[in-house]
C-alpha positions as CSV (number, residue, x, y, z in Angstrom):
1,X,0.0,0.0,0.0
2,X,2.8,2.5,0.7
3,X,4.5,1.6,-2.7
4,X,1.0,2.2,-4.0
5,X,0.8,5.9,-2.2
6,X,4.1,7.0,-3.2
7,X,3.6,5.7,-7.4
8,X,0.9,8.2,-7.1
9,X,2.9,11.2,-6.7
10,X,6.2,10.8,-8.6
11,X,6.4,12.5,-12.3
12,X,5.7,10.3,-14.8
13,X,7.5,10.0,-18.5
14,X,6.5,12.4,-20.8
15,X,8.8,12.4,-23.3
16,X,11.1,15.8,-22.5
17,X,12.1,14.7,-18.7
18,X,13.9,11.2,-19.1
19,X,17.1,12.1,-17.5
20,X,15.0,13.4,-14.0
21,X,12.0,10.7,-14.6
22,X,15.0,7.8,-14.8
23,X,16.2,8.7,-11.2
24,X,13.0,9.0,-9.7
25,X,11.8,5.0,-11.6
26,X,15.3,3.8,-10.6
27,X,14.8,5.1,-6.6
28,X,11.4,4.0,-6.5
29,X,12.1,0.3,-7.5
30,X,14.5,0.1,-5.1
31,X,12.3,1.4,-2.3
32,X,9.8,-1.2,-3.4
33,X,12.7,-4.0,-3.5
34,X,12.9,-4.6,-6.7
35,X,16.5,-3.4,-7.1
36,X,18.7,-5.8,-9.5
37,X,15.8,-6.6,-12.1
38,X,16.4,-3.7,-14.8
39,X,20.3,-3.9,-15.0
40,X,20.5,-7.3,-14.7
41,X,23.1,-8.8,-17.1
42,X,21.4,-12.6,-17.0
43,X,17.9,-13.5,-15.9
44,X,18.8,-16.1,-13.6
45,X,17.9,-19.7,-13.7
46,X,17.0,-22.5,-11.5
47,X,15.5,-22.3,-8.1
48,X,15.5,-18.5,-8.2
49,X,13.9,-18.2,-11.9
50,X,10.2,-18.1,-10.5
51,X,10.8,-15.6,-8.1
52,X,12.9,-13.3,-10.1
53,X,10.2,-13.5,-13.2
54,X,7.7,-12.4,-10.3
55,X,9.8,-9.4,-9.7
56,X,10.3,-8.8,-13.0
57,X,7.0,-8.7,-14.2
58,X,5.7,-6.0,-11.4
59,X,8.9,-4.0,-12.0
60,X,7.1,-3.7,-15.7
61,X,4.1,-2.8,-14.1
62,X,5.4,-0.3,-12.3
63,X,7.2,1.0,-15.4
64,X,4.1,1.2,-17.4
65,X,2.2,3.1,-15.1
66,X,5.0,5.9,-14.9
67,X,4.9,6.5,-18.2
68,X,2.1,8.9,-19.8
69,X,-0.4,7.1,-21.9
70,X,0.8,8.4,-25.2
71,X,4.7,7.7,-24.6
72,X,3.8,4.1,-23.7
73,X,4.1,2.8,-27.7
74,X,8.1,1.8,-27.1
75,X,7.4,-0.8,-24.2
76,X,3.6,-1.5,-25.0
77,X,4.2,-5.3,-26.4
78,X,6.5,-5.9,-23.4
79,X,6.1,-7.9,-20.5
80,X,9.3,-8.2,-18.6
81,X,10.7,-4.8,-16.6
82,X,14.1,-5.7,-17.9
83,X,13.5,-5.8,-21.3
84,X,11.1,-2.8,-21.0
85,X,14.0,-0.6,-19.3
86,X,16.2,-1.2,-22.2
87,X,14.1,-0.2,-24.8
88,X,13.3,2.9,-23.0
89,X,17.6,3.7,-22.4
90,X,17.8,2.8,-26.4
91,X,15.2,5.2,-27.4
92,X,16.1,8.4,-25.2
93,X,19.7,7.8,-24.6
94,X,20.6,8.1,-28.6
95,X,24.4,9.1,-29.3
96,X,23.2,11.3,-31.8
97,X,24.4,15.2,-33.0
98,X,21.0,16.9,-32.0
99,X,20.8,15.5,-28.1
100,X,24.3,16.0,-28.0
101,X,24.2,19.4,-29.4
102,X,21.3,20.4,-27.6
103,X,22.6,19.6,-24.5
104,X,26.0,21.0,-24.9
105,X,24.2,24.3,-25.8
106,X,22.1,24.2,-22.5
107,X,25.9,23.5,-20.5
108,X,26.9,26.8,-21.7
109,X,24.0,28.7,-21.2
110,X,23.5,27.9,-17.6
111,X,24.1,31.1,-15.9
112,X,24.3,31.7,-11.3
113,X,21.0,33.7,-10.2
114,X,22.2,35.1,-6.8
115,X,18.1,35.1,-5.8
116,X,18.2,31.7,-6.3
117,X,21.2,30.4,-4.8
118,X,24.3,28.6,-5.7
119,X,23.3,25.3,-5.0
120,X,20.7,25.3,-7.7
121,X,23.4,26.5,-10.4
122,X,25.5,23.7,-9.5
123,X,22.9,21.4,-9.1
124,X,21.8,22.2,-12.8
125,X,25.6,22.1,-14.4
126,X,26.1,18.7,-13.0
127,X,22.4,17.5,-13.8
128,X,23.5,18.5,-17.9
129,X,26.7,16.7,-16.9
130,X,25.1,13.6,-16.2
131,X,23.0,13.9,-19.2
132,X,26.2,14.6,-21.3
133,X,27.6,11.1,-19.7
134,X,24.8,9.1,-20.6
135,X,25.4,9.2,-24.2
136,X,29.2,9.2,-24.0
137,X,30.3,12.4,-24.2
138,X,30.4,13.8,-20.6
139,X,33.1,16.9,-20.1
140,X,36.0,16.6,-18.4
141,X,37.1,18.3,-14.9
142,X,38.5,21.1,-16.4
143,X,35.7,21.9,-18.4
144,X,33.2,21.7,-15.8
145,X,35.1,23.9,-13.1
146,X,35.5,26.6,-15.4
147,X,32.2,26.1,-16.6
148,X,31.2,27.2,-13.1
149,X,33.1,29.9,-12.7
150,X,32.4,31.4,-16.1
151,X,28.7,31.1,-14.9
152,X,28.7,33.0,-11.7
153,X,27.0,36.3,-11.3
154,X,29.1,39.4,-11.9
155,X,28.3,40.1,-8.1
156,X,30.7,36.8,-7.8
157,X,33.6,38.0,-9.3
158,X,36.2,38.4,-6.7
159,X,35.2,34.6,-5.8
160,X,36.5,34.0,-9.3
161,X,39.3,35.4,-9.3
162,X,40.2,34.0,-6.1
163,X,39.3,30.2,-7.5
164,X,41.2,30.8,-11.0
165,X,44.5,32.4,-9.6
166,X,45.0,28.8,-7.9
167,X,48.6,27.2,-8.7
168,X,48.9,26.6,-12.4
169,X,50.1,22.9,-11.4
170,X,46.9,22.2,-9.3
171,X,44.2,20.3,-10.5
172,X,40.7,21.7,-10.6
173,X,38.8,19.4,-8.0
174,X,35.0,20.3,-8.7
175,X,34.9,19.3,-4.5
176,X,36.6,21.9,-3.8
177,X,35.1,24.5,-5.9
178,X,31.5,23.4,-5.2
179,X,32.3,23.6,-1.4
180,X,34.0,27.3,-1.5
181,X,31.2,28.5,-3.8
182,X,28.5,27.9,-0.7
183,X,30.9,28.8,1.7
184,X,30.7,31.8,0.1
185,X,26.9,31.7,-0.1
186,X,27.0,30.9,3.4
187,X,28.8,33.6,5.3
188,X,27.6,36.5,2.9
189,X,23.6,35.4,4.7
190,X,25.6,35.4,8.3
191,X,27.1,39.2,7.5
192,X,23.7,40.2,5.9
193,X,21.3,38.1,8.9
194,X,20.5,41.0,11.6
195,X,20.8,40.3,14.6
196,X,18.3,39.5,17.1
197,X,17.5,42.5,19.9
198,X,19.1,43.2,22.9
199,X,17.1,44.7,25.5
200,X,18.8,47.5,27.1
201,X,18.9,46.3,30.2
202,X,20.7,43.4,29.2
203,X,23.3,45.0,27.5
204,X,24.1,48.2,29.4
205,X,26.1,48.2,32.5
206,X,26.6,50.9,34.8
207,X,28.9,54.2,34.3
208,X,30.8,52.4,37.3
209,X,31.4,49.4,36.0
210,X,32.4,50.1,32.9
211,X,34.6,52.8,34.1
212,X,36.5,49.7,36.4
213,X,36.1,47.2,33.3
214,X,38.2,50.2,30.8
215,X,40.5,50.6,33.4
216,X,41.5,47.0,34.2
217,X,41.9,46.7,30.3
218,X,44.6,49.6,30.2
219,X,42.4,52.2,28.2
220,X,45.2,54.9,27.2
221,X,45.2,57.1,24.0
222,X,48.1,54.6,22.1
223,X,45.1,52.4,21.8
224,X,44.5,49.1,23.9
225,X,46.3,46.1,24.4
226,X,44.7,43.3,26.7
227,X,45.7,39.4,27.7
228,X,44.7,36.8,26.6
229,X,41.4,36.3,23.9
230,X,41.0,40.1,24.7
231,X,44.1,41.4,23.6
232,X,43.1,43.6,20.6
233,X,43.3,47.3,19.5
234,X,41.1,50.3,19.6
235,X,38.5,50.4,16.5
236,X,37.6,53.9,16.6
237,X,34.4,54.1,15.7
238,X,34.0,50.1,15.3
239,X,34.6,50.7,11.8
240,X,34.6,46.3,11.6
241,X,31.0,46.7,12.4
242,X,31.5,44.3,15.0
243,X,28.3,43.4,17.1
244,X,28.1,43.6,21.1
245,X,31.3,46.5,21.2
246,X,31.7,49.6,22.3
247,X,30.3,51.7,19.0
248,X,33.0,54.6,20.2
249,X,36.5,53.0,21.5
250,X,35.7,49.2,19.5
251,X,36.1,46.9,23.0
252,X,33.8,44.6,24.4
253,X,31.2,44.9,27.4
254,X,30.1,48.2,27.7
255,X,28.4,50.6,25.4
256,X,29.5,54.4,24.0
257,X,27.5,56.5,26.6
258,X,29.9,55.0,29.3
259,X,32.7,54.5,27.2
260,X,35.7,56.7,29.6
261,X,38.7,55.3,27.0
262,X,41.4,58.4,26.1
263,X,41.2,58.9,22.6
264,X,44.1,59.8,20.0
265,X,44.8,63.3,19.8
266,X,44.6,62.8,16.1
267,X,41.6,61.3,16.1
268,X,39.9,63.8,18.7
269,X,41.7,66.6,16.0
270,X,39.2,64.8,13.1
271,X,36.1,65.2,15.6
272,X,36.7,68.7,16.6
273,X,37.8,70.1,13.0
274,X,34.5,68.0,11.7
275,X,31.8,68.1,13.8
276,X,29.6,70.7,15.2
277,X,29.1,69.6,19.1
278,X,26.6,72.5,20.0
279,X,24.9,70.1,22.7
280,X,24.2,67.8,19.9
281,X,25.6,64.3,21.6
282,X,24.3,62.2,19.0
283,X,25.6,64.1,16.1
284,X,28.8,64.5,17.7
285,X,29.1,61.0,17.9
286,X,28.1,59.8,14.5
287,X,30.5,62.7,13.3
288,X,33.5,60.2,14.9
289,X,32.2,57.1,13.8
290,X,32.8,58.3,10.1
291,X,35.9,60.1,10.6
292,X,37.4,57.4,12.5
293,X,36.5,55.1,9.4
294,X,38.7,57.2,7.3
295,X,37.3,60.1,6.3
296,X,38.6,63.8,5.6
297,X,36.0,65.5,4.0
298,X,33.9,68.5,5.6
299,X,30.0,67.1,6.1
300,X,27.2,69.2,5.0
301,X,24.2,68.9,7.2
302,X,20.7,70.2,7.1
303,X,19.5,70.9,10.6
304,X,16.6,68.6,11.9
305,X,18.2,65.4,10.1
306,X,20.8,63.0,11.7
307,X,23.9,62.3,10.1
308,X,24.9,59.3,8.1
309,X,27.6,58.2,6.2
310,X,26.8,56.7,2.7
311,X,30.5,56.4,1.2
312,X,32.8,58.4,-1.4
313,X,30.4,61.7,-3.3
314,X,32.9,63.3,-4.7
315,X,35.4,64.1,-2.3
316,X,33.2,62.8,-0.1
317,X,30.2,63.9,1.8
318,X,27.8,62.9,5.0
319,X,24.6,62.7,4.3
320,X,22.0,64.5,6.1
């Protein structure tokens, strides 16, 4: 009855979807134990003949009933699965210059949709590939590797170039390239997943304690060196982006309003050349977090609006 349940939902042969209908048949055969009947090299004999005819004749069964009604001519007059598999192979697995040219043309044209993720452009190149192997003419390594890379998404391109400036003496292995292309994939949705949200009174500790926690660090205006997995400098301005740090000094556990590090007196020249403090705490601070980046530029603001920093305008700008 499960066999029976599960026949009812897989695709069926309609002419135009062998290679992706054959896997599904071949897997469902095996499910329903009838694995060894259709690539059998000898019908066996003997003791075992009756029960391997048995097998063989549902296995035809099941054949027939997964192929549409009007591609059922080739195997109609057929009674044994076996025989009925081969004939099917033999009439879409022809060697001749129009599959193979079709298909070849469809290897080429495959091209990476970043919407749609990597894994479904490989999946595709190597679904032609296995198409191109059934009737002896499947590309080599080479050929397929750079037939990924050729295909990925402008967006893509410093993964490219990264992938083809590998040692001329190294083989391609398509393992290798497959698994970097969804590392790839794979930490670009970490950078681009927000975060969950921290409840301020989660993440906020006192003016005193983070005063004791700077100090026991050694905040000083050279920038900060700690021990241990904390030793690390100041990131004025967190330019790293780095989640759960100070947005002003860069360091861990405590947040900008208690933030009592001494900063460089060339970075405090930037904020007081730059930015108009006039009482303004926030602008002030979002003044450093862009000079600290890198900038050099005078801002132009229009009162009413914060400030934000949306990269090189011309000599640069903030925008406000």
């Amino acid at each position: 009855m499960a066999d029976r349940a599960i026949l009812a939902t897989l695709p069926k042969l309609n002419g135009s979807n062998w290679f992706e209908w054959k896997k599904e048949a071949e897997t469902f055969l095996l499910l329903a134990g009838l694995d060894g009947i259709i690539d059998a090299e000898e019908v066996p004999t003997g003791a075992k003949a009756a029960e391997w005819t048995t097998k063989d004749r549902k296995t035809y069964a099941y054949l027939f009933f997964l192929i549409e009604p009007n591609y059922r001519a080739p195997i109609i007059d057929f009674k044994s699965g076996r025989e009925a598999w081969k004939k099917l192979v033999a009439e879409y697995e022809k060697d001749n210059a129009t599959s193979r040219m079709a298909l070849r043309q469809r290897f080429y044209s495959l091209t990476h949709d970043p919407t749609a993720g990597i894994t479904v452009f490989i999946d595709a190149v190597f679904s032609v590939v296995r198409q191109l192997d059934a009737i002896g003419h499947k590309p080599d390594q080479l050929e397929i590797s750079d037939k990924l890379l050729i295909g990925l998404h402008q967006s893509w391109a410093p993964v490219r170039t990264a992938l083809t400036l590998r040692e001329n003496s190294e083989k391609p292995e398509l393992e290798k390239i497959t698994s970097a292309l969804k590392q790839f994939e794979a930490n670009e949705s970490l950078v681009a997943a927000p975060g969950p949200p921290i409840k301020a009174e989660e993440s906020e500790l006192t003016l005193g304690e983070s005063a004791l926690y700077v100090q026991s660090r050694g905040g000083g205006s050279k920038g900060y060196k700690g021990h241990g997995r904390h030793s690390e400098e100041c990131d004025w301005g967190n330019t790293k982006e780095r989640e759960g740090v100070c947005w002003r000094c860069g360091r861990e556990r405590h947040i900008a309003k208690h933030c009592i590090a001494d900063m460089p007196e060339d970075i405090k020249r930037k904020v007081l050349d730059h930015a108009n403090f006039a009482g303004n705490e926030f602008e002030a601070l979002s003044t450093l977090f862009a000079f600290a980046a890198g900038s050099g530029e005078h801002g132009k603001r229009k009162p009413g609006r914060p400030c934000e920093w949306i990269g090189e305008k011309g000599n640069g700008e903030f925008a406000w």
